[in-house]
C-alpha positions as CSV (number, residue, x, y, z in Angstrom):
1,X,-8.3,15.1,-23.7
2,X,-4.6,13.9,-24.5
3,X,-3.8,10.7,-25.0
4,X,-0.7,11.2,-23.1
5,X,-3.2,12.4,-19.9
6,X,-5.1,9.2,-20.0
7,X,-4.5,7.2,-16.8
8,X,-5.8,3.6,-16.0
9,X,-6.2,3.7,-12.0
10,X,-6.2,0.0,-10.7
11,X,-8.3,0.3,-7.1
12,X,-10.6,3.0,-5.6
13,X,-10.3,2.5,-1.7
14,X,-9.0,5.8,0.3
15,X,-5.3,5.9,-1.5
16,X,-7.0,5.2,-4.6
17,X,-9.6,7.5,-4.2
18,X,-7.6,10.5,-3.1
19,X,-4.9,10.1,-5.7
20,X,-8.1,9.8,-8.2
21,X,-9.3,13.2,-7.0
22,X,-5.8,14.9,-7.5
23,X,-5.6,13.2,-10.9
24,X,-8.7,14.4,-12.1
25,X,-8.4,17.6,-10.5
26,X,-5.3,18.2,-13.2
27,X,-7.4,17.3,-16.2
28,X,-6.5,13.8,-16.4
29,X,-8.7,11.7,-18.2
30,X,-8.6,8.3,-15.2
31,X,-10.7,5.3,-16.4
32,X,-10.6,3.3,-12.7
33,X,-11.4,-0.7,-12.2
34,X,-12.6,-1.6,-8.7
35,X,-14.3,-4.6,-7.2
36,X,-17.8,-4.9,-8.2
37,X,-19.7,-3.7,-5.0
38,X,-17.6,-0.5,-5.3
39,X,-18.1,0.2,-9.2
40,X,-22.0,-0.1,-8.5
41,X,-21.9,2.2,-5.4
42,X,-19.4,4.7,-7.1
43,X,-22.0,4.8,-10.2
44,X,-25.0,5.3,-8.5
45,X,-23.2,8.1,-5.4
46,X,-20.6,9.3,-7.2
47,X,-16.9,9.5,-5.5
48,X,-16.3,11.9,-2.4
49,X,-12.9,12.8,-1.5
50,X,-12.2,15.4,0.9
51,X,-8.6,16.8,0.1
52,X,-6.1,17.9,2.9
53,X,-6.9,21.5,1.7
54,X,-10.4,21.1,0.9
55,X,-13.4,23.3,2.7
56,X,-15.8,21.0,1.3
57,X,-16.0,17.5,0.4
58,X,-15.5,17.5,-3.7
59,X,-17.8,14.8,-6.0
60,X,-16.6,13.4,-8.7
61,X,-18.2,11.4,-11.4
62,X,-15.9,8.6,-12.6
63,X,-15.6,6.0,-15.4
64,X,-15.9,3.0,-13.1
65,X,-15.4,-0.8,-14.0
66,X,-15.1,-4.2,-12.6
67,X,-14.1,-5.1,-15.7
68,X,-12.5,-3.0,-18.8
69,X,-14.2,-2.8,-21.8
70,X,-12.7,-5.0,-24.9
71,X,-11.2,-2.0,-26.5
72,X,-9.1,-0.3,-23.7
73,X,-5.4,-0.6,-24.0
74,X,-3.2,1.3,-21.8
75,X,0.1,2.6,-21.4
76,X,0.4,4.1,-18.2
77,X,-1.4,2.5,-15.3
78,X,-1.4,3.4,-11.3
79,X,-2.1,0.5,-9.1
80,X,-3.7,1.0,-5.2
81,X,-5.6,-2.1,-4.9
82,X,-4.4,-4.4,-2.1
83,X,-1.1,-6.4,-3.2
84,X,-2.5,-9.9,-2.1
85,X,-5.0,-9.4,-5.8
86,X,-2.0,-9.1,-7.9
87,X,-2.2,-12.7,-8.9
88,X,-5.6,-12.5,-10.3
89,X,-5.1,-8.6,-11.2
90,X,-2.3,-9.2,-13.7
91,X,-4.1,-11.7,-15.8
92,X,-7.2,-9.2,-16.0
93,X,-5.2,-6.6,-16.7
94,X,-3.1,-8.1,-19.5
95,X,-5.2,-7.6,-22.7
96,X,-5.7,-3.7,-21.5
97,X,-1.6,-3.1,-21.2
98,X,0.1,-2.0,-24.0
99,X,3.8,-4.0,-24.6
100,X,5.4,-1.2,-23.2
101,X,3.2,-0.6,-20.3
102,X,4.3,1.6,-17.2
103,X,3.3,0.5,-14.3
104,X,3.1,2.2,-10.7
105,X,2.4,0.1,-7.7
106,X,1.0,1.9,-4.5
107,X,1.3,-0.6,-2.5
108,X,2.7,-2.5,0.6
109,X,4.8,-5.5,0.9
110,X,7.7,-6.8,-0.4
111,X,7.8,-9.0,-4.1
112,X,4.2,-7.1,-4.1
113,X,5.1,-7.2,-8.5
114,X,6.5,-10.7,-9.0
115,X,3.4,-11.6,-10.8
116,X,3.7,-9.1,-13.1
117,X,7.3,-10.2,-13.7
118,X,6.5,-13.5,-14.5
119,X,4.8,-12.6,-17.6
120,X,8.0,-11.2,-19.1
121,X,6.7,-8.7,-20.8
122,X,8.3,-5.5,-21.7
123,X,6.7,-3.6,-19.2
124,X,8.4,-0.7,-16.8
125,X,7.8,-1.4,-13.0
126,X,7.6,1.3,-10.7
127,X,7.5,0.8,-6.7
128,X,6.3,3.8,-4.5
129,X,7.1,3.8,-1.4
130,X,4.6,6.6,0.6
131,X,4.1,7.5,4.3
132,X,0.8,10.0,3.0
133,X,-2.2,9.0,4.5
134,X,-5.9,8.4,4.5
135,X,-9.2,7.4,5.5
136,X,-12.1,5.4,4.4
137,X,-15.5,7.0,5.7
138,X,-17.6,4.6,3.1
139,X,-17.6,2.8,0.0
140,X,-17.6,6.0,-2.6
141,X,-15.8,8.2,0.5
142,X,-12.5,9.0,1.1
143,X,-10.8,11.7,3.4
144,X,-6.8,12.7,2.8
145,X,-5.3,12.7,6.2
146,X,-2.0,13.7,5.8
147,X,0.3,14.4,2.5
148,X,3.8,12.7,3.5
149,X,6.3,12.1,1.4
150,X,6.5,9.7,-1.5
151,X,9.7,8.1,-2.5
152,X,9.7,5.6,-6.5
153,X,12.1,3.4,-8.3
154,X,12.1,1.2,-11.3
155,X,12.6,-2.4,-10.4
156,X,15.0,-2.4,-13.3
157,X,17.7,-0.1,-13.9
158,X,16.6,1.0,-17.6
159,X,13.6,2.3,-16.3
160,X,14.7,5.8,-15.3
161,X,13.0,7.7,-18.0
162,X,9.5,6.2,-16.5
163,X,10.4,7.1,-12.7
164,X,10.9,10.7,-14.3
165,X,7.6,10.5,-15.9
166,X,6.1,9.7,-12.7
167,X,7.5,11.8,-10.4
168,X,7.0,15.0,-12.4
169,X,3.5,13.5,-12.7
170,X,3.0,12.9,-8.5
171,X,4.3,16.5,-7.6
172,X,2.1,18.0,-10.7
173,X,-0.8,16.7,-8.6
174,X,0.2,17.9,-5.3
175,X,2.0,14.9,-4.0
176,X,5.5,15.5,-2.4
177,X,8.0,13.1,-4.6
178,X,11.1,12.0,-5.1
179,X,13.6,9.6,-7.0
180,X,14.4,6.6,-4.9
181,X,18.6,6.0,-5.2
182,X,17.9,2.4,-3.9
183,X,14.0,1.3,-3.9
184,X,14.3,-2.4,-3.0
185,X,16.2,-1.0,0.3
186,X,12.9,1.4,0.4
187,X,10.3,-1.6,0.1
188,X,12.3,-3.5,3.0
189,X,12.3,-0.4,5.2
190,X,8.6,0.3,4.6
191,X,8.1,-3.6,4.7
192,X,9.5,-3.6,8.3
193,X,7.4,-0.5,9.4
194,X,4.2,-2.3,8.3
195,X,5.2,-5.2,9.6
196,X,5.4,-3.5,13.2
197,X,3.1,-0.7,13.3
198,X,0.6,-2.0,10.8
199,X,0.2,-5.5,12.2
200,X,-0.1,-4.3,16.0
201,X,-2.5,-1.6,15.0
202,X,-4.6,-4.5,13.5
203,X,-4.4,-6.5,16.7
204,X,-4.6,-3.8,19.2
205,X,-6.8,-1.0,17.6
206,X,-4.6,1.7,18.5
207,X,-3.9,4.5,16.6
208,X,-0.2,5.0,15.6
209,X,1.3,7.5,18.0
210,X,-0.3,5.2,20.6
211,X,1.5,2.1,19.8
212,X,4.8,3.7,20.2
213,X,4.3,5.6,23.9
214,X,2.6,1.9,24.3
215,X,6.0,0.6,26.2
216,X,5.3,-3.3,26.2
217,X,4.4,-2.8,22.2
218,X,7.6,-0.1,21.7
219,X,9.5,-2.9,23.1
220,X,7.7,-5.7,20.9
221,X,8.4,-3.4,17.8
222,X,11.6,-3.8,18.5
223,X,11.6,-7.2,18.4
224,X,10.1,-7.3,15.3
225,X,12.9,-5.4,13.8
226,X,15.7,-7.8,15.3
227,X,13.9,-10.7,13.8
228,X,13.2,-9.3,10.1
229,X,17.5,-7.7,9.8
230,X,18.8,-11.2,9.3
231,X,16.8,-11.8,6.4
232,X,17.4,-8.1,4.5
233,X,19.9,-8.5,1.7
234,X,23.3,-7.9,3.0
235,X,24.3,-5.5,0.2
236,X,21.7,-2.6,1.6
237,X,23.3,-3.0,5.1
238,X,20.1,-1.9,6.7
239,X,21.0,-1.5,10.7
240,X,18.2,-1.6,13.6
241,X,19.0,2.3,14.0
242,X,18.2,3.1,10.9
243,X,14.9,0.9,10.7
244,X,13.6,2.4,14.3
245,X,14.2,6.1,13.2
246,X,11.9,5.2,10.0
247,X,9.3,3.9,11.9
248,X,8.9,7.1,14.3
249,X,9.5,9.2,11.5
250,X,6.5,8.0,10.1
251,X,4.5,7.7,13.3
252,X,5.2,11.1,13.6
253,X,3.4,12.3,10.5
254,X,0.7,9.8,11.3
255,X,0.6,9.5,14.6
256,X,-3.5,10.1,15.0
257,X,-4.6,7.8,12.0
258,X,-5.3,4.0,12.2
259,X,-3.3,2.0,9.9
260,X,-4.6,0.4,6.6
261,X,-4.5,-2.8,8.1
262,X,-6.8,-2.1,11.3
263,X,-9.1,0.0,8.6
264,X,-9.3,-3.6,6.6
265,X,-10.2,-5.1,9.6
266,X,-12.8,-2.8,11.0
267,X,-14.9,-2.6,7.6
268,X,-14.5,-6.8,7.5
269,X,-12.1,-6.7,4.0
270,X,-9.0,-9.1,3.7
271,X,-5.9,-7.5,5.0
272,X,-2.2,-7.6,3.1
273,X,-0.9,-10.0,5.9
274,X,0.2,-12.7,3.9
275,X,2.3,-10.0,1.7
276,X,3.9,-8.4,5.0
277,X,4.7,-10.7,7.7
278,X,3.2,-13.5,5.3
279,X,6.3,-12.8,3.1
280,X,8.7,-12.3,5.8
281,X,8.1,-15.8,7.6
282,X,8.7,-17.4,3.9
283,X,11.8,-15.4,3.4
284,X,12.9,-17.2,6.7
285,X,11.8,-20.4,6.1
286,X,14.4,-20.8,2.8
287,X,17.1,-19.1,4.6
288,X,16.2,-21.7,7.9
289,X,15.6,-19.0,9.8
290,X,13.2,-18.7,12.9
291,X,10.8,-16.3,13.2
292,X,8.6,-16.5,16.0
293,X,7.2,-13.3,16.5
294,X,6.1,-12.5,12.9
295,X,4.6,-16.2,13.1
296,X,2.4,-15.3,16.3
297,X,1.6,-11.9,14.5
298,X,0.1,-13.6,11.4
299,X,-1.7,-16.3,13.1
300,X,-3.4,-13.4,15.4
301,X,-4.0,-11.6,12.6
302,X,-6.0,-14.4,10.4
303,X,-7.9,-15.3,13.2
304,X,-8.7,-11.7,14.0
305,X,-9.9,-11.2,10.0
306,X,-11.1,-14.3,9.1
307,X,-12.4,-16.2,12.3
308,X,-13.9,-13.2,13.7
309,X,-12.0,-13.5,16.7
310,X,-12.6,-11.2,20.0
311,X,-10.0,-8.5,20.2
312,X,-10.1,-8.9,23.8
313,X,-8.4,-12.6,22.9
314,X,-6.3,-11.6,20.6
315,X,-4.6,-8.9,23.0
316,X,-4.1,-11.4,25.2
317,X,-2.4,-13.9,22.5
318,X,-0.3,-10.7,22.1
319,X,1.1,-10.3,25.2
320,X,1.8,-13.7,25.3
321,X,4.8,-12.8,23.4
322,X,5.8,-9.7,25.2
């Protein structure tokens, strides 16, 4: 196998899993590192993934870890796990990344990589920005719901020749790709479309498409996007048009899947609130802003995820801000 085909894959829940599966599929060696429970299940089951084009569910065998053996360094590393572990993922990761490490983060939220920056290292970080879905079934199985489109950046500007890397890399494994011309604008746009349509699938349990023909939730979406513009850096003049058409572009394409948030809830796991409308309300706070919808949505969501709160309740704590 070539060294230069050796990916590290950081996470193994559906996106993981799928993008595993299309790795592997193209004769990449992928070493992964998941939680614990998950390594154990995936080495005793094996790893099913079930591809959009798939007639059968495919297994694969994978070299699963919680935690990497001594000797692994590497250089090019994909990261699905849920943005809320990058604090304690960076220092686990850092005696398996090369100086020169390239990074790709698959994940929500924005400032999602600061930890990572605050090492100062010389590694290249990549944000993807992706409206391809999919589903959990179980622990070790994993269904691709929809392809979408994928969208990457560097988060500095001499990091070019990676994003090239990785985009020839994405679409040589299936996955439609391009060159971001302004990813931090991305990341704020996807930010505001999880922070809508995520968080109210979480509360409400609705499928996507079904939150936006929901009128009193179209309308609270809405709302949600007047309260985040202020706090978007002026220089990517992003405009409520422009956030809206986003968000029902991407209903669109996903309009009969649940979110990843309402997924986290339903199987009990902690959901990236704190690094979606978490983030936003501290945005706010240092530019003494008020936020009072994102506020409610967070406190609904904790309670919902970590009180084991009725639904029924926190519907009605929802349309107490309608």
């Amino acid at each position: 196998m070539k060294e230069e085909k050796t990916i590290l894959l950081v996470g193994l829940g559906s996106l993981g899993s799928v993008i595993y599966s299309r790795l592997e599929r193209k004769d990449y060696k992928v070493v992964c590192l998941t939680s614990e429970e998950g390594s154990k299940i995936i080495r005793k089951r094996g790893l099913v993934v079930e591809l959009v084009d798939d007639q059968t569910p495919f297994m694969h065998t994978c070299e699963v870890y919680n935690e990497l053996p001594d000797q692994y360094i590497f250089k090019n590393i994909i990261i699905t796990a849920k943005s809320w572990l990058n604090k304690s993922l960076v220092n686990k990761l850092i005696p398996h990344l090369e100086d020169s490490a390239s990074i790709l983060f698959f994940q929500n939220g924005i400032n999602i990589e600061q930890p990572f920056l605050n090492f100062q290292k010389g590694w290249k970080l990549i944000r993807a920005i992706t409206s391809f879905a999919a589903l959990r079934e179980d622990h070790n199985h994993a269904i691709e719901a929809s392809l979408g489109e994928t969208r990457i950046g560097g988060i500095s500007l001499d990091d070019q020749k990676e994003v090239d890397f990785w985009k020839k890399l994405l679409v040589e494994i299936g996955l439609p790709t391009d060159s971001s011309k302004n990813i931090e604008k991305d990341v704020w746009l996807k930010a505001i479309v999880n922070c809508s349509i995520g968080t109210l699938g979480a509360i409400s349990g609705l499928k996507n498409g079904e939150i936006l023909k929901e009128p009193s939730l179209n309308a609270l979406i809405r709302r949600i996007i007047e309260e985040i513009l202020p706090l978007t850096p002026k220089e990517f003049m992003i405009n409520f048009y422009e956030a809206y058409s986003l968000i029902e572009n991407i209903v669109e394409q996903t309009s009969n899947h649940k979110c990843s948030m309402l997924q986290d809830i339903e199987r009990g796991a902690k959901t990236e609130i704190d690094t979606l409308n978490g983030e936003i309300i501290k945005i706010a706070v240092g530019m003494n802003i008020k936020t009072p919808v994102n506020s409610t949505l967070v406190e609904i969501v904790k309670k919902i995820s970590e009180e084991n709160y009725p639904r029924e309740l926190a519907i009605l704590d929802l349309r107490s801000i309608y």
